[in-house]
LUMLUM-263862 format. One record per residue (C-alpha): x, y, z; residue in one letter. Coordinates in steps of 0.2 Angstrom, whole numbers, padded with zeros to 4 digits, always signed. Layout:
N
XYZA...
This chain:
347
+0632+0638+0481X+0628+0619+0478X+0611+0620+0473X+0609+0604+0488X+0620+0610+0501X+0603+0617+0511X+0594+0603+0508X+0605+0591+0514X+0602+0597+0532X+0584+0606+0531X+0571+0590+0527X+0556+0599+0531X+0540+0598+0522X+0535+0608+0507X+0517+0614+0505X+0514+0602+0490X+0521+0587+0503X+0509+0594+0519X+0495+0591+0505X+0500+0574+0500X+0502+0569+0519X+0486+0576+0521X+0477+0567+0508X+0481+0551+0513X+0477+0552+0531X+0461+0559+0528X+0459+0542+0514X+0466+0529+0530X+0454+0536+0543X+0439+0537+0533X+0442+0519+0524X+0453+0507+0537X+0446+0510+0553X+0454+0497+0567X+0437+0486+0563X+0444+0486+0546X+0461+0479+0551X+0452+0467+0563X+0440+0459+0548X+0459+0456+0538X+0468+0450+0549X+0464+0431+0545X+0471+0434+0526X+0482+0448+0528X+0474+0458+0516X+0459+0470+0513X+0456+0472+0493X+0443+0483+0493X+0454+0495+0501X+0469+0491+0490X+0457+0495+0476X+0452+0510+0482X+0470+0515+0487X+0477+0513+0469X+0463+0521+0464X+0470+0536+0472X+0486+0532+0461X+0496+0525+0477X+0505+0515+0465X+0507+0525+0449X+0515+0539+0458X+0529+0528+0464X+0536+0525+0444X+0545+0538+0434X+0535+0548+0421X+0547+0537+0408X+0537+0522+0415X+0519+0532+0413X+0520+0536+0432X+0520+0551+0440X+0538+0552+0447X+0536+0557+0464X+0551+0555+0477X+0556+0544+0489X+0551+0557+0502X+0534+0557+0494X+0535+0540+0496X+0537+0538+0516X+0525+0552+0518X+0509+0539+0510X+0522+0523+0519X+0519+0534+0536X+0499+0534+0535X+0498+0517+0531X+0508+0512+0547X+0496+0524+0557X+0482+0513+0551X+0489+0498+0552X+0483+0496+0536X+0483+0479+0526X+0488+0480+0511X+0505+0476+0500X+0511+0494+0495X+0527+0498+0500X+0530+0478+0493X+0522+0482+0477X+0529+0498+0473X+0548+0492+0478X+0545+0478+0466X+0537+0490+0452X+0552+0501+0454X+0564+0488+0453X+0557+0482+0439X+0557+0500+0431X+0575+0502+0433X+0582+0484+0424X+0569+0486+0410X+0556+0474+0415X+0537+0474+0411X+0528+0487+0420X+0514+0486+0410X+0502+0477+0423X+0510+0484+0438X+0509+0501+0436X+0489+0502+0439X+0491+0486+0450X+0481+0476+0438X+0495+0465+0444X+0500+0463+0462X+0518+0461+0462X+0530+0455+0477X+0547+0455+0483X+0558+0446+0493X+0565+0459+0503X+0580+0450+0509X+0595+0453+0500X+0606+0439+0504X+0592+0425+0504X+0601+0408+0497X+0593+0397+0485X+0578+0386+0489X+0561+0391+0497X+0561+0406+0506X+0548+0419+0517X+0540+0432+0506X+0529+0446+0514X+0515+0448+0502X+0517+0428+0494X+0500+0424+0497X+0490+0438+0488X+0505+0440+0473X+0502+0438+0455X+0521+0441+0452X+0533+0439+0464X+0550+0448+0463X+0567+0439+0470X+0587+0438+0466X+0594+0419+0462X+0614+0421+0462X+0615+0436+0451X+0598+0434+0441X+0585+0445+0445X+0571+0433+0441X+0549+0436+0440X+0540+0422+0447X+0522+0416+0444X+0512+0403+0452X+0496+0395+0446X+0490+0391+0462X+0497+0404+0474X+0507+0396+0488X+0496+0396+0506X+0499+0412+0520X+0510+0406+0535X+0502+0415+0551X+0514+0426+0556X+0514+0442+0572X+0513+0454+0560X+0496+0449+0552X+0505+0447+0533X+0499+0439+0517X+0516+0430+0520X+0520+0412+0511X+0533+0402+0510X+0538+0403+0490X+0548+0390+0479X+0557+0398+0466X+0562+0380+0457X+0541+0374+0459X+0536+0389+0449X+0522+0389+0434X+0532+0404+0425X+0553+0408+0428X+0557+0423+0420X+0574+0431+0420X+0572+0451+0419X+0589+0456+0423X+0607+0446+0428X+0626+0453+0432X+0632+0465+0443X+0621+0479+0438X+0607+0467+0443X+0612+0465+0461X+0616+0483+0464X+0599+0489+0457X+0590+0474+0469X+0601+0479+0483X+0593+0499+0480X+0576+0490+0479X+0579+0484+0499X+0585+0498+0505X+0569+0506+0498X+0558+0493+0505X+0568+0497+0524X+0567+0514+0521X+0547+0514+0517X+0545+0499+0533X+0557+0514+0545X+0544+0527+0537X+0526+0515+0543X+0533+0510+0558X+0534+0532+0563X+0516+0531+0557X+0514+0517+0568X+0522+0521+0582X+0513+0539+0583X+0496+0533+0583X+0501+0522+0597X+0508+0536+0606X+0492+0543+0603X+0482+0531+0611X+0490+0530+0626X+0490+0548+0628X+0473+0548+0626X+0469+0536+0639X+0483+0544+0651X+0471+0559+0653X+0453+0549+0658X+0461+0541+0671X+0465+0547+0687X+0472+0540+0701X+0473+0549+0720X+0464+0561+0712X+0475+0568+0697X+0475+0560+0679X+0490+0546+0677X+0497+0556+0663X+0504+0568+0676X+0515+0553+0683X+0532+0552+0679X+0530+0533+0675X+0517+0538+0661X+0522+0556+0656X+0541+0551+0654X+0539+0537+0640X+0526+0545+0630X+0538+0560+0628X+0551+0544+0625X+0540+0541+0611X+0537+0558+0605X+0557+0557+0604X+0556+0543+0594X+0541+0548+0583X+0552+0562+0579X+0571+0555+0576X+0563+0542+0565X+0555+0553+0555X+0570+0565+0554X+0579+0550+0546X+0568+0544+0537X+0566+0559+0527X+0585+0561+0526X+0589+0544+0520X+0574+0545+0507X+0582+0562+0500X+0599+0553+0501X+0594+0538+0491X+0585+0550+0479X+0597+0561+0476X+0614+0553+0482X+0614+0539+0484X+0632+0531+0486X+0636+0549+0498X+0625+0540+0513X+0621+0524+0507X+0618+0518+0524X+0606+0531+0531X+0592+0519+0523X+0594+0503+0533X+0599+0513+0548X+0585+0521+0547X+0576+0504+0547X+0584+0496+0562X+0583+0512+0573X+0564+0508+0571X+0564+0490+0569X+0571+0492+0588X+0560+0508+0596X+0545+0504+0587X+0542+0488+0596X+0549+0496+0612X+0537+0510+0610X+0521+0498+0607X+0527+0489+0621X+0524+0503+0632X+0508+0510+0626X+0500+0494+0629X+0508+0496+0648X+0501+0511+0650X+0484+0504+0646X+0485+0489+0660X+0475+0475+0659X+0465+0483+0643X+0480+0484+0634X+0484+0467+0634X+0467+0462+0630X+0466+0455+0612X+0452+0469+0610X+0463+0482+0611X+0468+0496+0595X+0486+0497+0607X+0487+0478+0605X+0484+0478+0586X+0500+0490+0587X+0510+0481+0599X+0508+0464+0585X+0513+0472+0572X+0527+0484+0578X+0536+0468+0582X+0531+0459+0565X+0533+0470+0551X+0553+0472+0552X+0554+0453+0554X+0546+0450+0536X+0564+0458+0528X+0570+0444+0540X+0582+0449+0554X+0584+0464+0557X+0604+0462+0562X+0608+0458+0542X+0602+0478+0539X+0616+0484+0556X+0627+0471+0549X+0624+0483+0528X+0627+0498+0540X+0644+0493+0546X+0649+0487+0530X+0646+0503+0521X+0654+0514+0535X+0671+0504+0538X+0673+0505+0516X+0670+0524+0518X+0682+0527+0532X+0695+0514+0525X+0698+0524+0510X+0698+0539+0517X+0714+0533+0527X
């Protein structure tokens, strides 16, 4: 028997994978409370908590062992991408450890990422043309990651470009390739391109994983307020209008992890078999996620929409995170390219 054969259909958690998951929650809701994510709202970006996170070795256990990391897996990786989205928790992970890994795979200086002594960025968009373009974490960045043509090139700013406000409450900036300090070229050709195409597919896939975490907890606190109240005597959760869309949302919750998982063990282990499980994965989320906010701020009425509200902190970001790779219709567009070249050559 293939030794994958079972596993590409059972993606269910090991023991080892339960404690990892485990760890990291317990880390979120101890340290990035939603008063927390209030305080970093106005600069995107909460460094005692991204300090106590790599302390944990959030980011050293995204590189291989070759690289001095600790090799863990993809699926690893969207198990600590999942509590991070169920915290809503600012800081630049999932765009530090793409760019880390990306960096790993053409050859390029890892030596101050790896511990994050150096907070490196990536312009998650693959098919962004030359000039000035939108990067997630540009305003915190000591590196910053992008593609020029077929160059993958390392930037460096000596005065770091200003944060754009944005919905999803990003350390985002406008960045200049042309206007900066230090240009370095860390890989070019057609290898390069492939190897920063992988490096966005990572970064959907590890977005499709936090915005699970994201949409659960919001699940969770409408469900919670569903119970204490009542009306005409019996608790609104028993009201198809209520009950139905949180199960909608346990659907979701559910599904997206299911693919998230699959498409992270894909990418890790086969990754031209199912090449576009990873941005499917992110634009089924990109699209429920934001639905599913929408609704658990329904659900709370009039203290839902208030600007107080942990549901509307969610509702924000569910719509703002997938918009930082740009739009999300360029990931559907990857999907239908990769599926009509499969089923072309098999005709």
């Amino acid at each position: 028997m293939d030794r994958f054969e079972l596993r590409r259909l059972d993606y269910s958690l090991c023991e080892d994978h339960e404690a990892l998951q485990a760890a990291y929650k317990q880390f979120f809701k101890t340290r990035c409370p939603i008063e927390t994510v209030r305080a970093a709202e106005l600069s995107g970006f909460d460094e005692n908590l991204w300090e106590r996170l790599c302390a944990m070795g959030a980011t050293t256990m995204a590189l291989s062992e070759s690289c001095g990391g600790d090799g863990a897996t993809l699926v690893d990786l969207t198990l600590v991408a999942e509590e991070i989205g169920r915290s809503l928790a600012p800081v630049p992970w999932i765009d530090h450890v793409c760019a880390a890994r990306l960096l790993a795979r053409v050859g390029g200086d890892t030596s101050g990422v790896l511990n994050a002594e150096q907070l490196v960025a990536l312009d998650p968009r693959s098919d962004s043309g030359p000039g000035p373009r939108l990067i997630p974490t540009g305003s915190i960045a000591d590196l910053i990651i992008v593609h020029d043509g077929d160059q993958i090139v390392r930037l460096a700013f000596g005065t770091r470009p200003a944060k754009v406000d944005n919905i999803g409450r990003l350390p985002m900036a406008w960045v200049d390739p042309a206007a900066a300090d230090t240009r370095t070229v860390v890989a070019s050709g057609s290898d390069a391109l492939v190897n920063y195409q992988r490096a966005t597919d990572e970064w959907r896939l590890l977005t499709a994983a936090a915005l699970v975490g994201l949409v659960e907890q919001a699940m969770t606190i409408a469900a919670e307020f569903a119970k204490t109240r009542y009306t005409l005597g019996v608790p609104i959760s028993t009201l198809q209008g209520i009950s139905h869309p949180l199960a909608n949302m346990a659907i979701t919750v559910s599904a997206g992890r299911n693919l998230a998982r699959r498409a992270a063990w894909f990418l890790d282990n086969e990754p031209d078999e199912r090449a576009e499980l990873a941005p499917s994965a992110f634009v089924f989320m990109a699209e429920e996620a934001a639905k599913a906010a929408t609704m658990a701020v329904h659900i709370q009425g009039g203290l839902g929409v208030s600007a107080e509200a942990a549901a509307t902190a969610y509702l924000v970001r569910a719509r703002g995170w997938p918009l930082a790779g740009g739009d999300p219709g360029a990931a559907a567009q990857r999907v239908a390219e990769i599926v009509c070249a499969r089923e072309s050559v098999r005709t």
